[in-house]
N, C-alpha and C positions, 0 to 999 in steps of 0.2 A: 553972891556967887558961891557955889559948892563945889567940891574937889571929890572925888572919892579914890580912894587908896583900896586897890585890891592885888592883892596878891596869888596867881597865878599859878599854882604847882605843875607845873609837866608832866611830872610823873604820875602822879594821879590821875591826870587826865588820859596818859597814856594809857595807864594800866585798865582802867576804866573803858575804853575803847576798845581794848584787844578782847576783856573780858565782853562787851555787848558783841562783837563781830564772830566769838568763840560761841556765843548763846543761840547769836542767829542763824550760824553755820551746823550745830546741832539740830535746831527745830529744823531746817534743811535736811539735813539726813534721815530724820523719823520722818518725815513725811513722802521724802521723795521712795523711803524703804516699803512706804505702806504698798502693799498689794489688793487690789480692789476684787474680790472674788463671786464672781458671777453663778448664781446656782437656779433651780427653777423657781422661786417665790421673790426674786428678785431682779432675777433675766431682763424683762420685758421694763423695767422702773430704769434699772441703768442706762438702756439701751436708747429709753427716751429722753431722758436727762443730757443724756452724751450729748443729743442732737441738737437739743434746745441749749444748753451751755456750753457749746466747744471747749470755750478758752478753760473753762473750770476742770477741764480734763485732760487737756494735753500733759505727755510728760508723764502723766499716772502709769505707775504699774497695772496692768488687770490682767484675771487668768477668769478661761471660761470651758464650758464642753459645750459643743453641737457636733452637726454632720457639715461636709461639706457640699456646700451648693454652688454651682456657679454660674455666671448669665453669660448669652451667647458671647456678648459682646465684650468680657470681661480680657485683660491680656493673660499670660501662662503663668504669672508671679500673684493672681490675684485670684480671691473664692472670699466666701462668702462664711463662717463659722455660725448657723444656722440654729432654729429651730423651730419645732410647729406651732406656733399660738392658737389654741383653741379659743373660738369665737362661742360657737354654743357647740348642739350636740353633732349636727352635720357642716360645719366651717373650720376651716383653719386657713390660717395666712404666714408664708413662713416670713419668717425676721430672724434679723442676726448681724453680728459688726462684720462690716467690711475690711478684709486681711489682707496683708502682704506678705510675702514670704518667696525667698528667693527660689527655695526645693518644691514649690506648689504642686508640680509637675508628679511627682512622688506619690500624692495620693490620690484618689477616685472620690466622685463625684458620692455623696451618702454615708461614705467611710466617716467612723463619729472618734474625735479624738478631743484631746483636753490638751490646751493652749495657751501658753503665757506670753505678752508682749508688754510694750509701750506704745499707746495712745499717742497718734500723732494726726495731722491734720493731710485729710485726703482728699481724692477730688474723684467723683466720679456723678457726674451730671451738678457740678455745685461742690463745694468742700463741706465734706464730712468728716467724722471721728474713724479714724482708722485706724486699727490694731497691725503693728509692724512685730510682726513674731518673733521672739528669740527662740522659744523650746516648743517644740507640737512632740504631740504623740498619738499612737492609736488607742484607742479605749472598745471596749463591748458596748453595745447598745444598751443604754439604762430600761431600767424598769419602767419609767414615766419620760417619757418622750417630750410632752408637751408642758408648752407654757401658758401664761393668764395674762390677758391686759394687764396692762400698770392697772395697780391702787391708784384709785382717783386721789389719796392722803399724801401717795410718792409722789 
């Protein structure tokens, strides 16, 4: 028969502890700080990513520009942060993340503004990736309007 004699420090363990919960509450704040920033060569890759991975995006900061669009059916707190994706030379199909925002009412339908929120989980026919706005603003119409399918790579 064997015995084993081990000696336990507390302290260590403690200190050890506070130090992993301090490391992992860091990696928590650089990550939760990142802002995920939406532009035209990358538009159409996040937006389908969003859809096919919900969970991997809730929570995310992202900030983006379009126009705003909205569907008949949509309530006065919701639109659409839009843009045209050019399919060839005579197509386009708009897309864009579905918004919330309490002052919606505020802006007009086309009006192109640059918007930061958090990614949170919405519903409109089925749950989807929905941007609950903290800051909007107006912007001028960009030079280049349109966007490109995803990269088959994204």
């Amino acid at each position: 028969m064997k015995f084993f004699n081990i000696k336990i420090d507390i302290k260590k363990i403690l200190l050890i502890s506070i130090f992993l919960i301090f490391l992992l509450l860091i990696i928590f704040l650089i990550n939760s700080n990142t802002i995920i920033n939406m532009n035209n060569s990358n538009f159409t890759s996040i937006l389908r990513d969003s859809h096919e991975n919900i969970t991997k995006y809730l929570g995310k900061k992202i900030s983006t520009t379009g126009y705003i669009f909205r569907g008949k059916d949509f309530s006065n707190t919701n639109f659409v942060i839009a843009r045209d994706m050019l399919i060839n030379e005579t197509q386009a199909n708009i897309v864009g993340f579905f918004c919330s925002y309490d002052y919606a009412s505020e802006f007009e339908n086309n009006e192109w503004v640059e918007a930061t929120g958090t990614i949170v989980l919405g519903d409109y026919y089925g749950p989807i990736p929905m941007i609950k706005i903290n800051t909007i603003k107006r912007i001028t119409t960009p030079n280049d309007v349109f966007v490109y399918p995803p990269n088959k790579n994204n």
